[in-house]
C-alpha positions as CSV (number, residue, x, y, z in Angstrom):
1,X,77.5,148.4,134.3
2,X,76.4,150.5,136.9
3,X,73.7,148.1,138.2
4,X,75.9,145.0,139.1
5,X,77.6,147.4,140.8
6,X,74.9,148.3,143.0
7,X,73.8,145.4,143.6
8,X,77.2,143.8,144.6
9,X,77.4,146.3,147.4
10,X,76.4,144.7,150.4
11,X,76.1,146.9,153.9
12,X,79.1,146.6,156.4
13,X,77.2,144.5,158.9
14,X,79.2,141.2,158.4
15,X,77.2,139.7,155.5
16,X,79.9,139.9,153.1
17,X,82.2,137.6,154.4
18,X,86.0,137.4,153.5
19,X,86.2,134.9,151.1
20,X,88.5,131.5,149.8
21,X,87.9,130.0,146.8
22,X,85.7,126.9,146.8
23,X,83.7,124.9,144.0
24,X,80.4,127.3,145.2
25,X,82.4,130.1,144.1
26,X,83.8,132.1,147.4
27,X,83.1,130.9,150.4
28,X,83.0,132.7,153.9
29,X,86.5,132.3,155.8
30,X,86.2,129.4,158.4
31,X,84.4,130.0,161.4
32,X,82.3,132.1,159.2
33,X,79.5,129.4,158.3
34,X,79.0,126.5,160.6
35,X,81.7,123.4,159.6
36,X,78.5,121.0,158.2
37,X,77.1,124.1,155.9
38,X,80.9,124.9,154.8
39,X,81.3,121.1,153.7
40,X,78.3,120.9,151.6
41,X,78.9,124.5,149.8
42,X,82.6,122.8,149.0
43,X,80.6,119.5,147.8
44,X,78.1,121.6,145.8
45,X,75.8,119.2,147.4
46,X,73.8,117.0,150.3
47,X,76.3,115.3,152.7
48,X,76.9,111.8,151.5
49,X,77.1,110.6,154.7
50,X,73.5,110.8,155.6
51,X,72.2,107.7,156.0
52,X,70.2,106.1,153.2
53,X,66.1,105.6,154.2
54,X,63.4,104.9,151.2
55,X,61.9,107.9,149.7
56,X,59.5,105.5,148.0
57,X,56.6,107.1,149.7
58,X,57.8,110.4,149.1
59,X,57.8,109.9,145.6
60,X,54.6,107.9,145.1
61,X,53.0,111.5,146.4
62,X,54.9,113.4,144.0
63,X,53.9,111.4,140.9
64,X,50.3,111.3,141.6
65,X,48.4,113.6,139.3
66,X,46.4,116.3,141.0
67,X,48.7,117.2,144.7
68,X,48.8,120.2,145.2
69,X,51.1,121.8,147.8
70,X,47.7,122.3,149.9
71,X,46.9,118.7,149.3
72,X,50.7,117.8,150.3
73,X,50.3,119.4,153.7
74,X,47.4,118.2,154.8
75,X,48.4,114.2,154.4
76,X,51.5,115.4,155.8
77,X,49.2,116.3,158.7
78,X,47.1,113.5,158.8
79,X,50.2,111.1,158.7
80,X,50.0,109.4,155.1
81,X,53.2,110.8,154.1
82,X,56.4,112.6,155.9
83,X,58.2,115.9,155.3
84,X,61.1,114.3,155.5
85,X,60.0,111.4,152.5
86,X,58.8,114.0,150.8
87,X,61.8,115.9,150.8
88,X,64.4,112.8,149.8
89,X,61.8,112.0,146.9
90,X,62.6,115.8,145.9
91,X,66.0,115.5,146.7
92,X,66.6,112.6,144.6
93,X,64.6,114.3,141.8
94,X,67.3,117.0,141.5
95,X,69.7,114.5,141.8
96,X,68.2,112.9,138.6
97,X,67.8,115.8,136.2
98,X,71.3,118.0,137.4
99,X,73.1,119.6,136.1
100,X,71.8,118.8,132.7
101,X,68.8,120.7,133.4
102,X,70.8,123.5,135.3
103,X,67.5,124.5,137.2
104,X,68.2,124.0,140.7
105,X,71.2,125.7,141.2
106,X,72.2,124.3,144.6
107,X,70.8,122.1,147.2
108,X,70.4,122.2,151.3
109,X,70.9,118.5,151.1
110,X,71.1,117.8,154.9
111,X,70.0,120.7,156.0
112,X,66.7,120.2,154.1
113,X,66.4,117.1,155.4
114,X,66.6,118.3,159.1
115,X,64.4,121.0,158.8
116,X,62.3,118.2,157.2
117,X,62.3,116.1,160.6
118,X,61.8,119.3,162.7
119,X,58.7,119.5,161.2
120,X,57.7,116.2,161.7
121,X,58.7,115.9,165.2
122,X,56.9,119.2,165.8
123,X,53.6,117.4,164.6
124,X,54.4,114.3,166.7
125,X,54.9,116.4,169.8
126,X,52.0,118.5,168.8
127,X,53.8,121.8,168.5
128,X,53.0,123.0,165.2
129,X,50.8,125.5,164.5
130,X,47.1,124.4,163.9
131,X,46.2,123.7,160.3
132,X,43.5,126.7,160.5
133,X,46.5,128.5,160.8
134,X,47.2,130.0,157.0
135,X,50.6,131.0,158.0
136,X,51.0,127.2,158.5
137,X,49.1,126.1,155.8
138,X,52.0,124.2,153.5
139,X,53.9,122.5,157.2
140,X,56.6,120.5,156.5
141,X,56.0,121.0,151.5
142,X,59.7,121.0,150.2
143,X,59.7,124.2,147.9
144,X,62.7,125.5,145.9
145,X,63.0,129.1,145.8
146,X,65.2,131.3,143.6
147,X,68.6,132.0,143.7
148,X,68.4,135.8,143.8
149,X,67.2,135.3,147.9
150,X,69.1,135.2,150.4
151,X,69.2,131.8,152.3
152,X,71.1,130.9,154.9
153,X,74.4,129.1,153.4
154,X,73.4,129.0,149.8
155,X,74.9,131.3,146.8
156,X,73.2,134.4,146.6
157,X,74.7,136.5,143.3
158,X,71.3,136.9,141.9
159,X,73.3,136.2,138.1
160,X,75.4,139.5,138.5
161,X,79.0,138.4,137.7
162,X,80.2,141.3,140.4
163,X,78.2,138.9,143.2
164,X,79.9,136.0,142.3
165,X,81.5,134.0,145.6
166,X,78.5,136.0,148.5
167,X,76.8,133.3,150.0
168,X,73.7,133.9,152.6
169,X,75.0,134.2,156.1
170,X,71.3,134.6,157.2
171,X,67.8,134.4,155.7
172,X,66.1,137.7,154.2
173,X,63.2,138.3,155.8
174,X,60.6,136.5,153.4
175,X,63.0,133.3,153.7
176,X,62.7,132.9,157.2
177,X,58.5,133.4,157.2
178,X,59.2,130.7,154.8
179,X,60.6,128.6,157.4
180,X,58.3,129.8,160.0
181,X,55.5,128.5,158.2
182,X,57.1,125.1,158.0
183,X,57.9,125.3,154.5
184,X,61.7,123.0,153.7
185,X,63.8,125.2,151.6
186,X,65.5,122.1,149.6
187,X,67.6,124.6,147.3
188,X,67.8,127.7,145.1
189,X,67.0,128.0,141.2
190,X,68.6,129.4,138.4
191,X,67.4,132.8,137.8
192,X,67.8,135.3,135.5
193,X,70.5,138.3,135.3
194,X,70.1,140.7,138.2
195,X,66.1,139.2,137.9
196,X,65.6,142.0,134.9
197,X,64.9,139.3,131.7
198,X,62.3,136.1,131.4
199,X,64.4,133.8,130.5
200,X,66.7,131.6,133.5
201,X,69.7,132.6,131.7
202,X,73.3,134.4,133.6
203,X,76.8,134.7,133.2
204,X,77.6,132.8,136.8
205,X,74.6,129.9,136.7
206,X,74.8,130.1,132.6
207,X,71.2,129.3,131.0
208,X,68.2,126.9,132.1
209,X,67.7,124.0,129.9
210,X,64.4,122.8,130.1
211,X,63.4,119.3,128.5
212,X,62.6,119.1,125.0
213,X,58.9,119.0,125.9
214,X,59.0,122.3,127.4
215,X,61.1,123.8,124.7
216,X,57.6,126.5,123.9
217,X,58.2,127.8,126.7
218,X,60.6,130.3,128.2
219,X,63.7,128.5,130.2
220,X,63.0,129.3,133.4
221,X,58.8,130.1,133.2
C-alpha cells in the first residue's frame, strides 16, 4: 500500500493538474492542456478530422521481413518512404488490433502525425541532424513507448490505481531526447503494476492480451 502512495505523489510544480472526469480518466482543468490535446484525451484517440492520405507505402515497409528501425531511418533519409506514412501505417495498425489486444494503451493520433511531418520537412529543408549523427540515428521511426513515462498529454499512472486520472503536462527527460532525436512517439503501452511484475497486467489498463500465437510468452514481453 505504501508504494502507490509514493508514487501518486507528484511535486507541487503544476504537474498535477486539477482534474474533471473524462473517458482518459481525469483530465487537466481547461486551459490546462492545449484545446486539440484535451479533445483527443476525451476521444481516447487520433482526431477524426485529419484528413485521410494512403498509408499504403507506410505499410508495405512495415510488412517487409528484415526492417529494422536502422533500416527504417535510413530510406526515410534517402526518400523511399515518409515518417509521416510510416506513422499512419502504425497508426492504423493499432487501430486494427485495439482494444482487443489492450497493448497500446493510448495514441497521439494527430499529434504523432505532426511530429511525423516536422521531421520530414526538417529533411526537405535540410535541417536535420546528419545521419552520422547517432543521436539522430532512427529520424522520423514511429516507436511506442510505455505508459509508466511521462509524455506530454498522454496517461501517465504507471498501473497504480492511486495515479489514476495524471496525465503528462510535459515530457520526462528521456521522452524529450526521444523527440530530439527525431523519434515519433505514436502512443504509450500497457505496462505492468507500478513496473514491479513481467507480465502487462494492472488494475487501471487491466491485462495485455497477446494473440494466440504468442500465448508462450509473457503478456507484455
Amino acid at each position: 500500500l505504501a508504494l502507490p502512495l509514493a508514487l501518486a505523489a507528484r511535486a507541487p510544480d503544476g504537474v498535477t493538474p486539477p482534474t474533471a472526469v473524462g473517458r482518459s480518466g481525469a483530465l487537466p482543468a481547461p486551459g490546462a492542456l492545449p484545446a486539440s490535446t484535451a479533445g483527443e484525451l476525451a476521444t481516447g484517440g487520433p482526431d477524426e478530422s485529419l484528413p485521410a492520405k494512403d498509408e499504403s507505402r507506410g505499410e508495405e515497409w512495415l510488412g517487409s521481413a528484415g526492417h529494422s528501425g536502422v533500416s527504417l531511418a535510413k530510406a526515410i533519409r534517402r526518400g523511399e518512404v515518409t515518417s509521416e506514412a510510416l506513422t499512419r501505417a502504425v497508426l492504423a495498425r493499432v487501430a486494427a488490433a485495439e482494444p482487443s489486444l489492450n497493448a497500446v494503451v493510448h495514441v497521439r493520433g494527430e499529434r504523432a502525425l505532426r511530429d511525423a511531418r516536422r521531421c520530414d520537412e526538417a529533411l526537405a529543408a535540410g535541417t536535420a541532424p546528419p545521419e552520422s549523427d547517432l543521436r539522430a540515428a532512427l529520424w522520423g521511426v514511429p516507436v511506442v513507448v510505455k505508459e509508466c513515462f511521462e509524455v506530454e498529454g498522454c496517461p501517465f499512472t504507471g498501473g497504480v490505481p492511486a495515479r489514476l486520472g495524471l496525465v503528462g503536462l510535459k515530457d520526462a527527460p528521456a521522452m524529450g531526447k526521444l523527440k530530439a532525436a527525431g523519434m515519433v512517439i505514436v502512443g504509450v503501452a500497457n505496462t505492468s503494476e507500478a513496473c514491479m511484475w513481467f507480465e502487462s497486467d494492472n488494475p487501471v489498463c487491466h491485462p495485455h492480451n497477446p494473440p494466440p500465437r504468442a500465448r508462450p510468452f509473457k503478456k507484455g514481453g
